[in-house]
N, C-alpha and C positions, 0 to 999 in steps of 0.2 A: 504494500500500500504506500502510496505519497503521498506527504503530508506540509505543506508550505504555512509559511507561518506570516500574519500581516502585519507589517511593520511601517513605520512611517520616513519619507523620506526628510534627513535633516540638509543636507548639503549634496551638490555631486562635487567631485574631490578630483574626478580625471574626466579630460574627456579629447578622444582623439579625434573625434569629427562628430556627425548626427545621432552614428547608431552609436559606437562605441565607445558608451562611456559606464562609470562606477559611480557609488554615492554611500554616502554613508547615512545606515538607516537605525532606526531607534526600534525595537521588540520591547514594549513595555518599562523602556530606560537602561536597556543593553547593547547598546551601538555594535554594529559590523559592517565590513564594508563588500558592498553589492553588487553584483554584473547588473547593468541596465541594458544590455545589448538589445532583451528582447520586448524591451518598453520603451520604446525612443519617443513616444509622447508623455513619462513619466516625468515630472518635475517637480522642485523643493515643495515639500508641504502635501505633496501625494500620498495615499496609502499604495501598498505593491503588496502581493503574496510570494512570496518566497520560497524555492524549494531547491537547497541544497548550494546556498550562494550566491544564486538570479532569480532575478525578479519576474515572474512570468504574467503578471495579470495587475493590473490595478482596481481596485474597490475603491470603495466611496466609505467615510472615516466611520458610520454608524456600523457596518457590514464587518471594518476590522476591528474595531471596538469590541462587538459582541460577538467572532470568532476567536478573539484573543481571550474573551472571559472565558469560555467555554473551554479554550485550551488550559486555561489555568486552570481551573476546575475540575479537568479530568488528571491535574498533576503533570501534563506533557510539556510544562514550560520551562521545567526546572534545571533542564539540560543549556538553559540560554543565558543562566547564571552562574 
């Protein structure tokens, strides 16, 4: 199973042209830094779903708000601390 996690975008940190660039994203106030490749309309202040270091999808911040509680709550976040 895959399982991506929504995290907010704080900054992009690199970017070598449109598609390829990184960002460093917040998980509940655990920063890491993220492939955007496959989100080239993603931008500061975006939510993204995450799996496995790229950002595959953007959400809208109520959708990762209450996917992120839910992942708290079943204890799956605690690998992000």
């Amino acid at each position: 199973m895959c399982l991506a996690i929504p995290g907010k975008i704080l900054s992009i940190t690199q970017q070598l042209n449109d598609t390829f660039r990184f960002g460093k994203v917040s998980f509940g106030g655990v920063c890491k830094e993220v492939n955007l490749c496959m989100v080239p309309a993603a931008k500061e202040g975006d939510y993204v779903l995450v799996h496995v270091g790229v950002a595959i999808g953007i959400v809208d911040e109520a959708e990762a708000k209450q996917t992120f509680y839910y992942l708290e709550k079943m204890g799956e976040t605690s690998e992000l601390h």
